[in-house]
N, CA, C, O and CB atoms as a CASP TS submission, in Angstrom:
PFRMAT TS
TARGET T0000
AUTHOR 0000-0000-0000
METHOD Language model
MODEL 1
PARENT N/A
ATOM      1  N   UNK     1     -17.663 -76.137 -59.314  1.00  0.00           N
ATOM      2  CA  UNK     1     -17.775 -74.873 -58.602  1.00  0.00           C
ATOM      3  C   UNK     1     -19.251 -74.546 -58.380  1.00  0.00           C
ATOM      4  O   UNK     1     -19.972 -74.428 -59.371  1.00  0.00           O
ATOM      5  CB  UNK     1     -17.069 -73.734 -59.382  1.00  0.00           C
ATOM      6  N   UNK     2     -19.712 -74.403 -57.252  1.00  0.00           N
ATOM      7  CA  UNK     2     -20.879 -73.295 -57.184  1.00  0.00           C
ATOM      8  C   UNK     2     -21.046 -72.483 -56.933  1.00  0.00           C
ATOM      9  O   UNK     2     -20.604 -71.918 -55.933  1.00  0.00           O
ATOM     10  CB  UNK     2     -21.582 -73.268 -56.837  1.00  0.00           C
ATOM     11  N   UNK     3     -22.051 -71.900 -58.058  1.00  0.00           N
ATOM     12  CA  UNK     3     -22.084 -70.575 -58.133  1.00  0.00           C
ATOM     13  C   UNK     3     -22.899 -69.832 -57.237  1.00  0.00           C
ATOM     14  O   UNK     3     -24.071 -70.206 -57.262  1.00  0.00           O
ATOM     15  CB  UNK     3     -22.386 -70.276 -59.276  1.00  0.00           C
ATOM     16  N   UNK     4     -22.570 -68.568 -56.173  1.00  0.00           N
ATOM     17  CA  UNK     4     -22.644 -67.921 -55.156  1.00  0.00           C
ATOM     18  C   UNK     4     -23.420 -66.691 -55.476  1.00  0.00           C
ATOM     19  O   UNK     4     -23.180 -66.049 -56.498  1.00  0.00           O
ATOM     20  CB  UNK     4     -21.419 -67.745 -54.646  1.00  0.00           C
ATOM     21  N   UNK     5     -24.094 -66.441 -54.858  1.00  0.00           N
ATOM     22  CA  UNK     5     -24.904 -64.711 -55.178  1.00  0.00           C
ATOM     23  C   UNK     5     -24.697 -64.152 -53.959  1.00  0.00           C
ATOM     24  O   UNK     5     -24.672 -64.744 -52.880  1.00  0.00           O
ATOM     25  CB  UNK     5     -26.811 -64.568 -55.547  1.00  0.00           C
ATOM     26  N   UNK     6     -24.498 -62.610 -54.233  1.00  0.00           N
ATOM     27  CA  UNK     6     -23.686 -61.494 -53.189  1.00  0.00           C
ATOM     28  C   UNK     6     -24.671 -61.344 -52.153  1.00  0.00           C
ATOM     29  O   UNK     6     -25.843 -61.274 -52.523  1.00  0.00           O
ATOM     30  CB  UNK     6     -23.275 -59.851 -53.868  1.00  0.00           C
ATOM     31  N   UNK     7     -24.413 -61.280 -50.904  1.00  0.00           N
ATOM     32  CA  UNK     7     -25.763 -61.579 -49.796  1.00  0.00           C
ATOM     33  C   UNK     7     -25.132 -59.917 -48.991  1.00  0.00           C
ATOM     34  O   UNK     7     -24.134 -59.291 -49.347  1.00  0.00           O
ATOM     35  CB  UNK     7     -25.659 -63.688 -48.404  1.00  0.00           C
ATOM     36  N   UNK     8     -26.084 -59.560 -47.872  1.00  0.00           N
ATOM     37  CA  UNK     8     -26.061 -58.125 -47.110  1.00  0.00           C
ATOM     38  C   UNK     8     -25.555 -58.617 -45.502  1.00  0.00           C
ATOM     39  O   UNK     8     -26.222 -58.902 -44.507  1.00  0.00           O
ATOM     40  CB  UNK     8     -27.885 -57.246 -47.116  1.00  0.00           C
ATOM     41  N   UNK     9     -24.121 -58.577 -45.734  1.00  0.00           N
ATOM     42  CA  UNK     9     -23.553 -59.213 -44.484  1.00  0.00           C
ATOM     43  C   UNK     9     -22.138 -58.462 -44.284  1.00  0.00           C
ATOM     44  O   UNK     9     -21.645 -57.869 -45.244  1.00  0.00           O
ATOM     45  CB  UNK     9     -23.375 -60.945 -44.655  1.00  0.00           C
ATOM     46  N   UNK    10     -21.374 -58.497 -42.815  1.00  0.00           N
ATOM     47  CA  UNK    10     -20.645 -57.755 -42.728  1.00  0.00           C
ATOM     48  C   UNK    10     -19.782 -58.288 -42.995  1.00  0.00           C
ATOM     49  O   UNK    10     -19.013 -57.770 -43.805  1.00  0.00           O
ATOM     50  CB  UNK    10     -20.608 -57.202 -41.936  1.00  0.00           C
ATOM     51  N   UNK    11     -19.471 -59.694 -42.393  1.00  0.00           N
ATOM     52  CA  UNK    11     -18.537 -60.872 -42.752  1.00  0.00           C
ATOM     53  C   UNK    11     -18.593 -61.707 -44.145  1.00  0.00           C
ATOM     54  O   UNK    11     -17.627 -62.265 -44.664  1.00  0.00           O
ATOM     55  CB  UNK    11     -18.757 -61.861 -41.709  1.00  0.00           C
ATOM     56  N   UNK    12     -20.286 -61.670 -44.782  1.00  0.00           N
ATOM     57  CA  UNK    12     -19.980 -62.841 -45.823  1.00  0.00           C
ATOM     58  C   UNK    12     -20.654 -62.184 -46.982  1.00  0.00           C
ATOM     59  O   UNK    12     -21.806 -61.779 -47.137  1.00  0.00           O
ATOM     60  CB  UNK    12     -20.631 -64.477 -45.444  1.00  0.00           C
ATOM     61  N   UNK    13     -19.157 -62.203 -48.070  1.00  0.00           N
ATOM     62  CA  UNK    13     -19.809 -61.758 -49.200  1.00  0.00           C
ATOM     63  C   UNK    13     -20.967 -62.852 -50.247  1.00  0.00           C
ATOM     64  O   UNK    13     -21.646 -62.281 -51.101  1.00  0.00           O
ATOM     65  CB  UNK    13     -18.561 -61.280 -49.991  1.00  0.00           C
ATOM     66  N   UNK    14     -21.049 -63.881 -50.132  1.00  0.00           N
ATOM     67  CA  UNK    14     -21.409 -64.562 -51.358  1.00  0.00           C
ATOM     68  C   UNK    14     -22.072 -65.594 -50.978  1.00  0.00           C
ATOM     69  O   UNK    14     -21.970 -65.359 -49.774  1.00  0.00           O
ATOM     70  CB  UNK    14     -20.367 -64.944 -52.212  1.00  0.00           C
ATOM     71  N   UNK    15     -22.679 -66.563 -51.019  1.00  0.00           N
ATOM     72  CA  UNK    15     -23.924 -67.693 -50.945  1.00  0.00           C
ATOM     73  C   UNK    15     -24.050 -68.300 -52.062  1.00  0.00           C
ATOM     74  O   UNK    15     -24.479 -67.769 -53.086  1.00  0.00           O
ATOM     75  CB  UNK    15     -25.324 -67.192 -50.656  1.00  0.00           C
ATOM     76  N   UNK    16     -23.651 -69.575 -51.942  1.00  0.00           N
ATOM     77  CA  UNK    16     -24.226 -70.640 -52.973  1.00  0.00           C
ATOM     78  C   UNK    16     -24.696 -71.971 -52.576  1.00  0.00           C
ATOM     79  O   UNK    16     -24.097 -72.530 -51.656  1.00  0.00           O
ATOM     80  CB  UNK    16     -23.253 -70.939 -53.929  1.00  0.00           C
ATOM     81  N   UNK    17     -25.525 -72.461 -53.052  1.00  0.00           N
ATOM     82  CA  UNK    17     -26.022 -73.799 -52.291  1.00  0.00           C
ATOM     83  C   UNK    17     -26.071 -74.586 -53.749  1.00  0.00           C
ATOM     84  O   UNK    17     -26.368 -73.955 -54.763  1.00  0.00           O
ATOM     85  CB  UNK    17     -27.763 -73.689 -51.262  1.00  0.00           C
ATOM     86  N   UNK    18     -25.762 -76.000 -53.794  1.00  0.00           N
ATOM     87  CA  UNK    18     -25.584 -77.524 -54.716  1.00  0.00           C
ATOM     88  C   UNK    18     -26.883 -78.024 -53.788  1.00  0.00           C
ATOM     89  O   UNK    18     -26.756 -78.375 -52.615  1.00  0.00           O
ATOM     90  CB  UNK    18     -23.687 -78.722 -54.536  1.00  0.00           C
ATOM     91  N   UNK    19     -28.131 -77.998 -54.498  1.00  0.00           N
ATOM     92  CA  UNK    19     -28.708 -79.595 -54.179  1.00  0.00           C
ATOM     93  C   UNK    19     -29.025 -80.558 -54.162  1.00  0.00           C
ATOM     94  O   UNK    19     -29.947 -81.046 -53.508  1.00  0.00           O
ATOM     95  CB  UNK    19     -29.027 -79.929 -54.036  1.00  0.00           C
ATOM     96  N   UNK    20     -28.138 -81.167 -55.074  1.00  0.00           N
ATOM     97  CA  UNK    20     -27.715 -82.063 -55.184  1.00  0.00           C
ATOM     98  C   UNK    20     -26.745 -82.834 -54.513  1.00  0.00           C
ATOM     99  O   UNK    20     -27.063 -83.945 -54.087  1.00  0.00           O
ATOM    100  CB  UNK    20     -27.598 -81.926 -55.925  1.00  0.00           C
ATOM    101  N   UNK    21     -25.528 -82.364 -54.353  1.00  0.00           N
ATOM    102  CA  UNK    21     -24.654 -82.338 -53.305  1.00  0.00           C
ATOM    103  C   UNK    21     -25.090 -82.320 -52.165  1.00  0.00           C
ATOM    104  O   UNK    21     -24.977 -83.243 -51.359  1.00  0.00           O
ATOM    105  CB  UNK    21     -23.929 -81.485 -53.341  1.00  0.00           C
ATOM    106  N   UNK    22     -25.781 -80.983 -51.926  1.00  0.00           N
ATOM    107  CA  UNK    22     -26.256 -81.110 -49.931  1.00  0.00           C
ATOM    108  C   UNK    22     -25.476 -79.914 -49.971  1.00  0.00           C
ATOM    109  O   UNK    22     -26.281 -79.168 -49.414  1.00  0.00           O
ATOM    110  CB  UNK    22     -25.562 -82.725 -48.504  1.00  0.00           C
ATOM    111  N   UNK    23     -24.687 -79.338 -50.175  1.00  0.00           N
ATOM    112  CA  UNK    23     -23.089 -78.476 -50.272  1.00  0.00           C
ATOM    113  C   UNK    23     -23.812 -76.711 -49.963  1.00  0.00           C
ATOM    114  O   UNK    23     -24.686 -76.057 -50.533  1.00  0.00           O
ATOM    115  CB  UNK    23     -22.045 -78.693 -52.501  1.00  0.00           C
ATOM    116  N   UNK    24     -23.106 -76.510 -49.035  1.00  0.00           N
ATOM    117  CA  UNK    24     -23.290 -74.988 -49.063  1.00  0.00           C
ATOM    118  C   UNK    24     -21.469 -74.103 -49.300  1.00  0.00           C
ATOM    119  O   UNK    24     -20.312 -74.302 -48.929  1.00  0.00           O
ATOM    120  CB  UNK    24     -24.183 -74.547 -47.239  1.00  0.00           C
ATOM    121  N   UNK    25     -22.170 -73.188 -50.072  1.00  0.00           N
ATOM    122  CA  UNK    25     -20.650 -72.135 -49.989  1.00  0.00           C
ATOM    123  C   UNK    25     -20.773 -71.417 -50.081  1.00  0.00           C
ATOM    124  O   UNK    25     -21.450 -70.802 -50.905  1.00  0.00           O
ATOM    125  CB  UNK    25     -19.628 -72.000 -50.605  1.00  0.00           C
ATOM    126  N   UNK    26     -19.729 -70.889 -48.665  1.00  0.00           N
ATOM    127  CA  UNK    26     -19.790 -69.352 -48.452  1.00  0.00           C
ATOM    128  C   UNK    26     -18.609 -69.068 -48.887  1.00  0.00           C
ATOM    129  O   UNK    26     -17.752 -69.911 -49.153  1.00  0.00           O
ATOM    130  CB  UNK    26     -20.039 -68.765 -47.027  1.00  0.00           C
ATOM    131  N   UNK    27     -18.477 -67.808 -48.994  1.00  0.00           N
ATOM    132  CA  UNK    27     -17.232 -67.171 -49.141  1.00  0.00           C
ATOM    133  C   UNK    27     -17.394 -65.561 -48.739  1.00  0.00           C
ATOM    134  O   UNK    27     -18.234 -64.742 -49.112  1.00  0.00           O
ATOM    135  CB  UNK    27     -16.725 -67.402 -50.670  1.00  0.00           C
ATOM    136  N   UNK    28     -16.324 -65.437 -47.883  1.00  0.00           N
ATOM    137  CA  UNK    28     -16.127 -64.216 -46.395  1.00  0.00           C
ATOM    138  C   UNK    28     -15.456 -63.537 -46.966  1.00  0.00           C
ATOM    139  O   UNK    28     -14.748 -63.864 -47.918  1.00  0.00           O
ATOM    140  CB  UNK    28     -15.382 -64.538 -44.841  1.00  0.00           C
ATOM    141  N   UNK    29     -15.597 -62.104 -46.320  1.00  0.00           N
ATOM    142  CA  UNK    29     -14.932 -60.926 -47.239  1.00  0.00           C
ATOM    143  C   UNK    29     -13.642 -61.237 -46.795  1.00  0.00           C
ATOM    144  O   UNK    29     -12.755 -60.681 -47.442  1.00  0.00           O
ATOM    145  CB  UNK    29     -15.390 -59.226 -46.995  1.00  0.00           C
ATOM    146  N   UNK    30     -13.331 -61.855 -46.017  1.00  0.00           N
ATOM    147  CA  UNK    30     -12.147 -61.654 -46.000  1.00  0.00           C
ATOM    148  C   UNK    30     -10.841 -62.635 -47.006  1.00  0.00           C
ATOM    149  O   UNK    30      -9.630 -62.818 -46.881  1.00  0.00           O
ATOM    150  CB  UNK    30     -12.073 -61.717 -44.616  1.00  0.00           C
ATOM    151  N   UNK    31     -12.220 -63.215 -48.294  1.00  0.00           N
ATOM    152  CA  UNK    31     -11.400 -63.933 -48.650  1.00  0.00           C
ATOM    153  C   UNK    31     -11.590 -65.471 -48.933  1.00  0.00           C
ATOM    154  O   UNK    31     -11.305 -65.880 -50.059  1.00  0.00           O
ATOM    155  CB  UNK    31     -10.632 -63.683 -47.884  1.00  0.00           C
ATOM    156  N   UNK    32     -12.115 -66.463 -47.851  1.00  0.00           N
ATOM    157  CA  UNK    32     -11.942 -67.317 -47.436  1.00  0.00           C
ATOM    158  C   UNK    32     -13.277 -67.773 -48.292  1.00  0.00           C
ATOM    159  O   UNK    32     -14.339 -67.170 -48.448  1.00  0.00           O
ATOM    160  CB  UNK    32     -11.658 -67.319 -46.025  1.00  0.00           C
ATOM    161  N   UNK    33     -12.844 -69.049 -48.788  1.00  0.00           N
ATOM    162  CA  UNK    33     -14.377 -69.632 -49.087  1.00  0.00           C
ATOM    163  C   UNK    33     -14.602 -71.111 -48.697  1.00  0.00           C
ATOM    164  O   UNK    33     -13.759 -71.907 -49.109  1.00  0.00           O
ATOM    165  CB  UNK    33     -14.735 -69.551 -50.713  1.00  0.00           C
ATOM    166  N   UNK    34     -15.538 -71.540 -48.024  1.00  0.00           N
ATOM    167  CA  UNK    34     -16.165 -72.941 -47.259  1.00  0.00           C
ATOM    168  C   UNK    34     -16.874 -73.710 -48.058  1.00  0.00           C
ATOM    169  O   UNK    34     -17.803 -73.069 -48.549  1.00  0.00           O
ATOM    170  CB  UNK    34     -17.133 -72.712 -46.094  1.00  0.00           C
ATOM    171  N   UNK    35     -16.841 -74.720 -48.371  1.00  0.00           N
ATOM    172  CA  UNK    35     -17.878 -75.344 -48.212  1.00  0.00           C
ATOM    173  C   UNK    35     -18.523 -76.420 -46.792  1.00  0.00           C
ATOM    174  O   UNK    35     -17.876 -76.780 -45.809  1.00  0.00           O
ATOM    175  CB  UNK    35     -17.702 -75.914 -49.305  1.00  0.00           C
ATOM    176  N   UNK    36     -19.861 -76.711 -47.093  1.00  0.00           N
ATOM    177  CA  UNK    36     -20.215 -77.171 -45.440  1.00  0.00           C
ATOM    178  C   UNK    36     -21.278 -78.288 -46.287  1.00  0.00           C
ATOM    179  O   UNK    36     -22.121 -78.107 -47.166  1.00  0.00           O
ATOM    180  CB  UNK    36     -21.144 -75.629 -43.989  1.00  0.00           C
ATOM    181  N   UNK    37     -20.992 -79.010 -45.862  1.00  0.00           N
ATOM    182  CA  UNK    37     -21.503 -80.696 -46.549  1.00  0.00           C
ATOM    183  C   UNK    37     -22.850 -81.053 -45.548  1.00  0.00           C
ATOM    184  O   UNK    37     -23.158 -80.446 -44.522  1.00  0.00           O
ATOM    185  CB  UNK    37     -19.938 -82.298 -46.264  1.00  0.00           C
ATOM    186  N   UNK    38     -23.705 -82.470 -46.288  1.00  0.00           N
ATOM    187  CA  UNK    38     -24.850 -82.664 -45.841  1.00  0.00           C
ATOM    188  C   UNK    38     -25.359 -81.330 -45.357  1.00  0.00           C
ATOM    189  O   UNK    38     -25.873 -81.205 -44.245  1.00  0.00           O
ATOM    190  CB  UNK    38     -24.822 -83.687 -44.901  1.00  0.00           C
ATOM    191  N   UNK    39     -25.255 -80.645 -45.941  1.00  0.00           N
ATOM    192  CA  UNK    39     -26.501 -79.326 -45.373  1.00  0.00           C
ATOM    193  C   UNK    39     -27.582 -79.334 -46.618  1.00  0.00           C
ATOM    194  O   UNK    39     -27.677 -79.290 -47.844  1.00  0.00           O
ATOM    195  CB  UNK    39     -25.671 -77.310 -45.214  1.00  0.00           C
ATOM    196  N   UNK    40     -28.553 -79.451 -45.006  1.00  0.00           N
ATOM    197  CA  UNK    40     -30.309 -79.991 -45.715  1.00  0.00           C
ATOM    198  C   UNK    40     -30.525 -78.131 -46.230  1.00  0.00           C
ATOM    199  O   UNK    40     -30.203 -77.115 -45.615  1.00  0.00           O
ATOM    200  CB  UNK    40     -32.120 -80.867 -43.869  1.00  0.00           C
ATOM    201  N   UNK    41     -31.168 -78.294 -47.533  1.00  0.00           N
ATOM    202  CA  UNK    41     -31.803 -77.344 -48.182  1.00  0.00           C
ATOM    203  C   UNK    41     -32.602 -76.271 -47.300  1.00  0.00           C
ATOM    204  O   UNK    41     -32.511 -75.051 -47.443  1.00  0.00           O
ATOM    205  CB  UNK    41     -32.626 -78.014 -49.074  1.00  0.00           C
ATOM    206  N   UNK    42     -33.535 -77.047 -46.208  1.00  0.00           N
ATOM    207  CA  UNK    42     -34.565 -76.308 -45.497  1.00  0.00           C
ATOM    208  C   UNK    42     -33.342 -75.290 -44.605  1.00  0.00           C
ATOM    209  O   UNK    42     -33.682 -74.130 -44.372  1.00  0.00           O
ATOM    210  CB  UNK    42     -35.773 -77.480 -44.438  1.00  0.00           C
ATOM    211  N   UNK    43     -32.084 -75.713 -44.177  1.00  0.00           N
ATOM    212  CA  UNK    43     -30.833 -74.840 -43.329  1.00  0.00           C
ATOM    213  C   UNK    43     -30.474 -73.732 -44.407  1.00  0.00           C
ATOM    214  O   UNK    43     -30.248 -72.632 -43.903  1.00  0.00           O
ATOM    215  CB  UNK    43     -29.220 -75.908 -42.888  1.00  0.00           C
ATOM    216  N   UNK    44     -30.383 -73.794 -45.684  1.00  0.00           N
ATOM    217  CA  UNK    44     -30.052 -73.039 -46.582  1.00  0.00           C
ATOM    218  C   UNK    44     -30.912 -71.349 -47.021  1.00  0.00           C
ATOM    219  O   UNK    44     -30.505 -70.224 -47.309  1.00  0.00           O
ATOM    220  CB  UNK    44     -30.092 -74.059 -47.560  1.00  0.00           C
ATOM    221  N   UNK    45     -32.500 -72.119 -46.831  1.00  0.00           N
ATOM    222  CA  UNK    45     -33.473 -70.956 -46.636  1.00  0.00           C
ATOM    223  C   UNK    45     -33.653 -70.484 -45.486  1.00  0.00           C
ATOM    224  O   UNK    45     -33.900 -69.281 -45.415  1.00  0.00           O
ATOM    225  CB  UNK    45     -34.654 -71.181 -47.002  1.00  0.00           C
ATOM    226  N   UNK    46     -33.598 -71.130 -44.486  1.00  0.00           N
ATOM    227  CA  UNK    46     -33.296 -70.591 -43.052  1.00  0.00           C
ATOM    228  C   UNK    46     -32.534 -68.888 -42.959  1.00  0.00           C
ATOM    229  O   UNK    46     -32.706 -67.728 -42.585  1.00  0.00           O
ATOM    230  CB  UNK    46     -32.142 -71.826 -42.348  1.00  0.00           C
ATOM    231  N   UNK    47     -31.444 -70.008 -43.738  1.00  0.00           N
ATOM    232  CA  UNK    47     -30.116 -68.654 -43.936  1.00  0.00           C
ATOM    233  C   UNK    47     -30.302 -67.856 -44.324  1.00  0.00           C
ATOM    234  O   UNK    47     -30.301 -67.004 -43.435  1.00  0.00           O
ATOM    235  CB  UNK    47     -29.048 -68.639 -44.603  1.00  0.00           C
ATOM    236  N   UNK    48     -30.605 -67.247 -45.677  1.00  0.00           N
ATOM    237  CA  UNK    48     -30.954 -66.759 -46.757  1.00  0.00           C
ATOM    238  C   UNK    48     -32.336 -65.727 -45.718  1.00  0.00           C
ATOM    239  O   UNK    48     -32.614 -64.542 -45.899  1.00  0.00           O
ATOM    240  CB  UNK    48     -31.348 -68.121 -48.115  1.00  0.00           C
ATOM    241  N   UNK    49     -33.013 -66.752 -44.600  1.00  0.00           N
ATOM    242  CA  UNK    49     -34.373 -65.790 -44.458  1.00  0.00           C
ATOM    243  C   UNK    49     -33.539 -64.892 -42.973  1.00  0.00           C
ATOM    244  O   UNK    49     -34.179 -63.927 -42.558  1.00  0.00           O
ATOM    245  CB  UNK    49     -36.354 -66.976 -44.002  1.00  0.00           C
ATOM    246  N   UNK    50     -32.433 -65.155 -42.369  1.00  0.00           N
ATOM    247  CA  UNK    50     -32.411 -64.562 -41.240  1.00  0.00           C
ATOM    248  C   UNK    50     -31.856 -63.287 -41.354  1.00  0.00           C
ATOM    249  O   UNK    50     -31.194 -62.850 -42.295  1.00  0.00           O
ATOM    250  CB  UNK    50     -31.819 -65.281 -40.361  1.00  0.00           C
ATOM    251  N   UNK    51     -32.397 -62.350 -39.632  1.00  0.00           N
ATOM    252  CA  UNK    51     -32.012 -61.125 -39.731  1.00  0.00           C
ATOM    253  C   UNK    51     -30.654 -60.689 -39.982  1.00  0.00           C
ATOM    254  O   UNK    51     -30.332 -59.724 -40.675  1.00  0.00           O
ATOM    255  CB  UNK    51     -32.373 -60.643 -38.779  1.00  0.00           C
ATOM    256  N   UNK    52     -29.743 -61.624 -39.250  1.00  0.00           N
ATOM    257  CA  UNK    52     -28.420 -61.751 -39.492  1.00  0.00           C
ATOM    258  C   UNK    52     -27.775 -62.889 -40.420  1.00  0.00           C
ATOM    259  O   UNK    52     -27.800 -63.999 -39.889  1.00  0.00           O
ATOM    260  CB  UNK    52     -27.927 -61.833 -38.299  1.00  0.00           C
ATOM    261  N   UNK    53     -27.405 -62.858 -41.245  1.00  0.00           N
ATOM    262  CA  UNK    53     -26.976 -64.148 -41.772  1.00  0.00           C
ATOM    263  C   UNK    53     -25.989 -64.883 -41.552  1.00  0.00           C
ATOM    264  O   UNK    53     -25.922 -66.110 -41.628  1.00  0.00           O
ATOM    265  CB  UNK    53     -26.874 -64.124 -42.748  1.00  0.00           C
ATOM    266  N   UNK    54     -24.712 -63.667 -41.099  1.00  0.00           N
ATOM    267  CA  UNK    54     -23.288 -64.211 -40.481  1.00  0.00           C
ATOM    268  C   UNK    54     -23.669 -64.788 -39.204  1.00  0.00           C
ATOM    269  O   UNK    54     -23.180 -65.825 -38.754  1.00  0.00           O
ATOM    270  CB  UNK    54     -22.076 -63.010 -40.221  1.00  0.00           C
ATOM    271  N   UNK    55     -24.707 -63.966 -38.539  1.00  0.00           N
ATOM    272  CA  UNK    55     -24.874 -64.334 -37.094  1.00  0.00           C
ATOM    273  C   UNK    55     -25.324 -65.908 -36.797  1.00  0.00           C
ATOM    274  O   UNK    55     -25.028 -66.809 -36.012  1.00  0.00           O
ATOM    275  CB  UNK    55     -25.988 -63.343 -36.492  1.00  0.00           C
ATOM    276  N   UNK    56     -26.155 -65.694 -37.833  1.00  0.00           N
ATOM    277  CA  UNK    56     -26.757 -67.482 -38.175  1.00  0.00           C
ATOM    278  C   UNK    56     -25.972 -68.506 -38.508  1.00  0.00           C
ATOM    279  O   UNK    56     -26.091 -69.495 -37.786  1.00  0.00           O
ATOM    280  CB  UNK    56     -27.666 -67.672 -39.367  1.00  0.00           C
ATOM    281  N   UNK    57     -25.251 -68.565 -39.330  1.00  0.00           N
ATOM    282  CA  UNK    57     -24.278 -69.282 -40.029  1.00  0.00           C
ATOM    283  C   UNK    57     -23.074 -69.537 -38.503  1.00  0.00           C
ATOM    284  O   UNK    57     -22.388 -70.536 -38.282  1.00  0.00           O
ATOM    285  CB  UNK    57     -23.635 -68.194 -41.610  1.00  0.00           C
ATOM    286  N   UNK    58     -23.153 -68.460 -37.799  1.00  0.00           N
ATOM    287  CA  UNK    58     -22.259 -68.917 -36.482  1.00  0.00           C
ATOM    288  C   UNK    58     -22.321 -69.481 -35.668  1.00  0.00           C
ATOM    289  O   UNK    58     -21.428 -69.967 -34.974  1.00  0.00           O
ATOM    290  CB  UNK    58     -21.932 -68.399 -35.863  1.00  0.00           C
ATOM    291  N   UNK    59     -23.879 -69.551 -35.553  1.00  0.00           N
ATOM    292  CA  UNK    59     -24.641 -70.298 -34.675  1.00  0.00           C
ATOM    293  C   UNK    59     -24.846 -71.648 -35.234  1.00  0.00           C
ATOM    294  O   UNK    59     -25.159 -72.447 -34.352  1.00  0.00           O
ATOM    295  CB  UNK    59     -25.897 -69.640 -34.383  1.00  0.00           C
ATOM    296  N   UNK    60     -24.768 -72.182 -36.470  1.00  0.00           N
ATOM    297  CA  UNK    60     -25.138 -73.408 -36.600  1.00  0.00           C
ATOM    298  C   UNK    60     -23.916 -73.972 -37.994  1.00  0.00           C
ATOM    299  O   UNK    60     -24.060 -74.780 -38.911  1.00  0.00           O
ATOM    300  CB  UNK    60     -26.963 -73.406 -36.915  1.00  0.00           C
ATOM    301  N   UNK    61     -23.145 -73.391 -37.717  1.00  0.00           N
ATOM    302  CA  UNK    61     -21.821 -73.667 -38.681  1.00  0.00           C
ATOM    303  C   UNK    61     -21.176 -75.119 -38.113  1.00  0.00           C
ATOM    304  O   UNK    61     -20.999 -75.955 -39.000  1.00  0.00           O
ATOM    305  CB  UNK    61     -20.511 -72.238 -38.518  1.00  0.00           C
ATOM    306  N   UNK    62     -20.811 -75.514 -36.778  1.00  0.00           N
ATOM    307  CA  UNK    62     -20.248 -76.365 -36.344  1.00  0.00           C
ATOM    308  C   UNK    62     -21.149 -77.687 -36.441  1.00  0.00           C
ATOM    309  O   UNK    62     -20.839 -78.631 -35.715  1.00  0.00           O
ATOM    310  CB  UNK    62     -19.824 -75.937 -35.163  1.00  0.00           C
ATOM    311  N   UNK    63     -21.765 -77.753 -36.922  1.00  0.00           N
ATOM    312  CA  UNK    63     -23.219 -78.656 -36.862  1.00  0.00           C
ATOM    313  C   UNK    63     -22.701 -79.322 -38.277  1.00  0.00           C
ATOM    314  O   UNK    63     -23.372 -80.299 -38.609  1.00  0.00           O
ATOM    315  CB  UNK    63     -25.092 -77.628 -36.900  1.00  0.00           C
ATOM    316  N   UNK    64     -21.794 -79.023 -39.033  1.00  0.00           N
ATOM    317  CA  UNK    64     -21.807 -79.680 -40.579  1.00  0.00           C
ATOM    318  C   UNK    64     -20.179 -79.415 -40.611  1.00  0.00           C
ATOM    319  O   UNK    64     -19.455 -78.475 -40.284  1.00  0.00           O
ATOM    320  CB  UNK    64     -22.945 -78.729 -42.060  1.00  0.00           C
ATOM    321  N   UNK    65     -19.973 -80.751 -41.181  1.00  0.00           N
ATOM    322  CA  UNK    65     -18.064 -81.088 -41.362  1.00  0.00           C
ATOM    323  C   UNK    65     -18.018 -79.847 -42.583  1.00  0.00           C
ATOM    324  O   UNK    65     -19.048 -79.314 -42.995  1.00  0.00           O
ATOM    325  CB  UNK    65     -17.377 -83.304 -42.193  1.00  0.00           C
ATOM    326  N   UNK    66     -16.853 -79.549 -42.999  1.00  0.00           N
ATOM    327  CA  UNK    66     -16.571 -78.144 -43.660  1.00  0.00           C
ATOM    328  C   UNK    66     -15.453 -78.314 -44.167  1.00  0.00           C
ATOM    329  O   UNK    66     -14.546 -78.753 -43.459  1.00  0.00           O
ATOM    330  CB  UNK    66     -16.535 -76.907 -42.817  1.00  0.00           C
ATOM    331  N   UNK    67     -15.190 -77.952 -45.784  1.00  0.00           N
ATOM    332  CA  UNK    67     -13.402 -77.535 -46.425  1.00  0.00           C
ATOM    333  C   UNK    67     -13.241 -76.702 -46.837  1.00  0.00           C
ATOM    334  O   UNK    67     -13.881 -76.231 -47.777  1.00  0.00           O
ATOM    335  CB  UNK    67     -12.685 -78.118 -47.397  1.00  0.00           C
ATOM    336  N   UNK    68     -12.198 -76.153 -46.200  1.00  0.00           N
ATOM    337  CA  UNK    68     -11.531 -74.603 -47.316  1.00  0.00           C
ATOM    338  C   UNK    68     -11.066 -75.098 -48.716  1.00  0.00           C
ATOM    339  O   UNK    68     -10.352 -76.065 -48.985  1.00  0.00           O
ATOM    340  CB  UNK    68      -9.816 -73.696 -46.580  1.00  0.00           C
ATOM    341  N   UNK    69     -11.628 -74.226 -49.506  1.00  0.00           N
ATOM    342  CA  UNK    69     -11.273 -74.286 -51.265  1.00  0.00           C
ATOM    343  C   UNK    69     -10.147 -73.723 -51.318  1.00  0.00           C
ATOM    344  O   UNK    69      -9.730 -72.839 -50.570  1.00  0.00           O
ATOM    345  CB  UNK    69     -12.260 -73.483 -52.393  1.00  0.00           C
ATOM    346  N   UNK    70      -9.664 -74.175 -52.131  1.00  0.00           N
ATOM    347  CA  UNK    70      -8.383 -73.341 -52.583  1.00  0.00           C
ATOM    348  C   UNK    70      -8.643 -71.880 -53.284  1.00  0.00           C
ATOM    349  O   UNK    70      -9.440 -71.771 -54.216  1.00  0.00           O
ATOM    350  CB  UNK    70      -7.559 -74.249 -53.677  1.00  0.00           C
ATOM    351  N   UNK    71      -8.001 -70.912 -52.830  1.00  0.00           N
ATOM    352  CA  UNK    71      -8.174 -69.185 -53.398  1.00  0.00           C
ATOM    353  C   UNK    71      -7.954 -69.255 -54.665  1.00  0.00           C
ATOM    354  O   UNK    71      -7.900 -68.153 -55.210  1.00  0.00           O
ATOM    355  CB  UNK    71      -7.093 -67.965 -52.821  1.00  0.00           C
ATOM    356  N   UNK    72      -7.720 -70.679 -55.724  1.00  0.00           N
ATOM    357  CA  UNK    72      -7.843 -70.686 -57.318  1.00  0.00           C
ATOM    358  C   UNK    72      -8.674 -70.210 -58.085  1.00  0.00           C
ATOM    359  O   UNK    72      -8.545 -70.353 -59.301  1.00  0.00           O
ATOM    360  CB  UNK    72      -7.908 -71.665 -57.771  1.00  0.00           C
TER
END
């Protein structure tokens, strides 16, 4: 599991990045949590630095293969 810290977004409660893995995970208020593979570290602070973060993550989400976790 990685562990996620609560970010200021309308859509996404939580942020965690593995770097080791490459692995980013989000998890959306509505619930839902992603991970998004080979994502380079420097995309991770990107995130973390933009005005929007959901907005960002929308814009460059399709760019990295992705699995829903199970709600366990």
């Amino acid at each position: 599991m990685i562990e996620r810290t609560p970010v200021e977004s309308s859509n996404i409660k939580s942020i965690g990045y593995d770097k080791d893995g490459k692995t980013l995970a989000v998890e959306f208020k509505n619930g839902g949590i992603y991970h998004y593979h080979d994502f380079p570290k420097t995309a991770h602070t990107e995130l973390l630095g933009a005005k929007s973060i959901g907005g960002h993550l929308n814009k460059i989400k399709n760019q990295y293969k992705y699995t829903k976790q199970d709600d366990k």
